[in-house]
N, C-alpha and C positions, 0 to 999 in steps of 0.2 A: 688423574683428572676427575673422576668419580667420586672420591673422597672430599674433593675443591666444588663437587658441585652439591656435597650432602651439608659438608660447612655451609655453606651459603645458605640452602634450605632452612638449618637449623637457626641460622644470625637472623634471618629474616620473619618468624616462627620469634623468634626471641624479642627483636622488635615489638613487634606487634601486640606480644601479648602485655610486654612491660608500659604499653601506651595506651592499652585497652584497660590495665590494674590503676593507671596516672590520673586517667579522665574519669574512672570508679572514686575514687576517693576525693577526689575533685568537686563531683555532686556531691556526696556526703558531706563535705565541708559547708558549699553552696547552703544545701539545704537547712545545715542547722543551724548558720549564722543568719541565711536571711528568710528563711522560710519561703520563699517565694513558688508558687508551684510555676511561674514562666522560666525560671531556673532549672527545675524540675524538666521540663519540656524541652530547654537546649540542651540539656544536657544527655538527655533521650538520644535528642537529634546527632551530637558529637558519639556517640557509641553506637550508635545504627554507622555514621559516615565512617569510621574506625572500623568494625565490622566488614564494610565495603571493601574499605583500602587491605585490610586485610587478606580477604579475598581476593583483590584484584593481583596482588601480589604472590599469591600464591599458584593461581592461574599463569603469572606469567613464567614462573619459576617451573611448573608442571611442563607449558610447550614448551621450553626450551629445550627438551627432550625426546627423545623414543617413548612412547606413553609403554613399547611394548619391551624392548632391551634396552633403555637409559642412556644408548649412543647420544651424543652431542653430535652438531655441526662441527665444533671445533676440535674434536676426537679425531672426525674424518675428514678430510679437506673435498674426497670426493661424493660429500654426501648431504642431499636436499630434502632436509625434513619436512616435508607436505601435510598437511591439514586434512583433518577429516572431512569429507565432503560432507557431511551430511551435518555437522556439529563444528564449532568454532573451539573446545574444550582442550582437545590432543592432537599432537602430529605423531608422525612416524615417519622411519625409514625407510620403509619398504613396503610391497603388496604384502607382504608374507608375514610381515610383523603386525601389520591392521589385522590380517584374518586369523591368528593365533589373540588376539587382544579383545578380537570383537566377543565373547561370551564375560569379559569384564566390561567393556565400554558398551552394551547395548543398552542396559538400562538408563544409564544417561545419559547417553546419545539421544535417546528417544523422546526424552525427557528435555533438554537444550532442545531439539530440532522442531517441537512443538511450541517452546518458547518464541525460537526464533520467527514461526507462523506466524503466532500471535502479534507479533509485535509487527509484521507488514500487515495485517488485516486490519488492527484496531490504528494505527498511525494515522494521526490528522492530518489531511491531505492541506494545502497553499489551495489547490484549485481543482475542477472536474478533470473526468477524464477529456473533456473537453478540449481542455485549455483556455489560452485569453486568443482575443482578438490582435492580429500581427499590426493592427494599423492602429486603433485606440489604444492599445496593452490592458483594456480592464477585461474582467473574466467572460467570458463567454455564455449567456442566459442558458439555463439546461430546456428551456420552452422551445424547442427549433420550430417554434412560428412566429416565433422574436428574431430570429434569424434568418439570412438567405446567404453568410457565406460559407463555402462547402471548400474543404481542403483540397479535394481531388478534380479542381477546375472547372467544374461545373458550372458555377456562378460568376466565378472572379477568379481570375490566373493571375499569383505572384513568383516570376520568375528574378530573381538576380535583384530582389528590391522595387520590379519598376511592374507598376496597374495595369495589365493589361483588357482593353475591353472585351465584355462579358459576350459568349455567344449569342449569336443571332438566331439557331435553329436548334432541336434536340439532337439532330443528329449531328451536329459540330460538337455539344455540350457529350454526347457519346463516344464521337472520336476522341478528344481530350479525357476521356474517364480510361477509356481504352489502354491510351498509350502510357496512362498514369500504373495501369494493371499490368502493363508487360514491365515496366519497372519495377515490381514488387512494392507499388508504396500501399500497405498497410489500410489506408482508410479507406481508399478508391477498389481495395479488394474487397474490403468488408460490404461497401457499398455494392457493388457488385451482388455480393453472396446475398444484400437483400432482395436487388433486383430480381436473381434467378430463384428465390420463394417464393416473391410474389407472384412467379409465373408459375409455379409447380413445381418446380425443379429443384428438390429437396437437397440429392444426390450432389448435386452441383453447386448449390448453394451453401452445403458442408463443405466441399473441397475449396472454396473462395475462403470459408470462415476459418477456416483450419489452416490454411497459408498468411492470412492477418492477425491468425492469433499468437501462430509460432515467429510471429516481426513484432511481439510485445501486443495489438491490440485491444484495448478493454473493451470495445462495442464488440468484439468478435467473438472473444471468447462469453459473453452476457450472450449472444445471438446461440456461438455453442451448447450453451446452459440450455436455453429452451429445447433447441434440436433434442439434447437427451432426455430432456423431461416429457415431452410430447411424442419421441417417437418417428419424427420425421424427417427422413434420411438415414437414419440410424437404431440400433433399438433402443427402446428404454434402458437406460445407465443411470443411476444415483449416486453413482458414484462418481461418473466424471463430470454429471452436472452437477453437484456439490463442487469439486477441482474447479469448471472453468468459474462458475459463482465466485468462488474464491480469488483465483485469478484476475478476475473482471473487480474484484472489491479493493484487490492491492491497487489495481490501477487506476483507483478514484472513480469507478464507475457505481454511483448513488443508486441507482436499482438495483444491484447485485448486493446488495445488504442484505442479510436473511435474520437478524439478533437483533435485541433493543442496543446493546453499545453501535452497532451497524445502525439504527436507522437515528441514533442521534447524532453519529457521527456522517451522515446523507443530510440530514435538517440542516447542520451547520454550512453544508454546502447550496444550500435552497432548495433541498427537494420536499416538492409540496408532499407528495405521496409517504413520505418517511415521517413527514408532520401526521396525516392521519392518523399511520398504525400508531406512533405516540401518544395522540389524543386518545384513541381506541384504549390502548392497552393500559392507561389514565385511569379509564372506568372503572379497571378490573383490579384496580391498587399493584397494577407489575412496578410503576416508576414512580416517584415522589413528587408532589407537587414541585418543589424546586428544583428536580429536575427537567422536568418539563418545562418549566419559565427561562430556564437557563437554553434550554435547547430552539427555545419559541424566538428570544432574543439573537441568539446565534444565527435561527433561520431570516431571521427579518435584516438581519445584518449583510448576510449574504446576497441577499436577493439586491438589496440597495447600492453593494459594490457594483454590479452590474448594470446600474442605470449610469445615464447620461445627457444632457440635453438635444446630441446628436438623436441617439436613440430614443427619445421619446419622442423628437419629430418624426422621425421614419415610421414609429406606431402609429400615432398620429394621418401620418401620410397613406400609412394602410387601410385604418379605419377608413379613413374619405375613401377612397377607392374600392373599398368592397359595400359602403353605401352606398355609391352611385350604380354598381353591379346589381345591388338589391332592386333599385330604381328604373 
């Protein structure tokens, strides 16, 4: 079977290179009969995508494997070859086979697993950590003074589909936050963990953001961030407040951007704040005019998904009401 799986290796290996030599000579012909340099360029484009397939194929032929003793599945009927947790690159058989392999797999382990960061940090999000609205389905303004509805029933309870009316007192709007917290939902914790900041209560206000953040939360784990960077409730960490920033940034949470690809990719979502540093750092020749115009129109685009004729009567409706307040 070993022999059945080195053939294969080497057919595939053989492939590849004979279709990588096909599409070489292919340009060369392109280019002397038509001189074209757009010829030139697909033809760039066909040896980069050959390259890939190449790769992809040789990845796949590698896990089918023991990365550490070359057992197959199909060698052993009682054996499940598992995936590196940390890296998508190699399986194995066994604990025993990963930690005799790891002083060959750590450098690209480390290497992959940094990729794979990358690539949930910088990933353009559809929408905030927000979300859309359940009743219009357009996005949800990141201004929460554009908004008054709150997940954790505060303002508006949507149980089973159907509206129910908004409380009448704060301490009904509490009890409802309450009961939302002994079920572990996530925002009504998080909410919470502000509340007990605003009173002082540092200590307890990490223990709320720490139970929202491990139920996936991105405001909690951003509320986390600060905790270690300030020092309260905890000590000063740079390092886990870089982790929850990060965490907080895969979850589409626009202030947890700390890079310029971070805060063009916050603009794109409407955050005005991400616009500044952009314009900021403008000054200082970091970003290119085009990329700034592209990021400007991005932001303006997003901000306009979020309008509505409902919602601009309800501002509307705001305004008058805190004029008459003023009067």
């Amino acid at each position: 079977m070993g022999a059945d799986n080195t053939e294969a290796d080497d057919t595939m290996w053989c492939l590849a290179l004979v279709s990588s030599i096909a599409v070489f000579f292919l340009s060369l012909v392109l280019q002397r009969r038509f001189a074209l340099p757009a010829a030139s360029s697909a033809i760039s484009l066909f040896l980069q995508t050959a390259d890939l397939l190449r790769k992809s194929t040789t990845k796949k032929v590698t896990s089918s494997c023991c990365a550490a003793c070359g057992i197959t599945e199909v060698e052993a009927d009682d054996i499940t070859l598992k995936e590196c947790a940390t890296c998508d690159l190699v399986r194995y058989c066994s604990d025993a086979c990963q930690k005799n392999h790891w002083p060959q797999h750590e450098k690209a382990c480390k290497k992959r697993s940094t990729e794979l960061r990358d690539e949930l940090l910088f990933k353009q999000p559809e929408s905030t950590h927000i979300g859309d609205c359940p009743i219009c389905c357009l996005h949800m303004p990141l201004d929460v003074d554009k908004s008054t509805m709150m997940t954790c029933c505060c303002k508006c309870k949507v149980i089973a589909a159907k509206l129910e009316p908004a409380s009448d007192t704060n301490e009904q709007c509490e009890t409802h936050m309450m009961k939302r917290v002994e079920a572990n939902d996530p925002v009504a914790l998080c909410q919470e963990g502000l509340n007990q900041y605003n009173e002082g209560d540092y200590l307890s206000a990490f223990e709320y953001y720490t139970t929202a953040a491990e139920l996936g939360d991105a405001e909690a784990h951003y509320q986390l961030s600060t905790l270690y960077s300030l020092g309260h409730g905890v000590e000063k960490n740079e390092e886990n407040e870089m982790h929850h920033l990060e965490e907080a940034a895969i979850g589409f949470h626009p202030s947890a951007r700390f890079a310029v690809k971070h805060w063009i990719i916050a603009a794109t979502q409407g955050d005005d704040d991400s616009i500044e540093m952009l314009l900021e750092i403008f000054q200082s020749g970091v970003i290119s005019k085009d990329d700034l115009a592209a990021a400007l129109r991005a932001h303006q685009a997003a901000v306009d998904a979020t309008k509505s004729p409902q919602r601009e009567a309800a501002e509307e409706y705001r305004r008058s009401l805190a004029s008459v307040e003023c009067t």
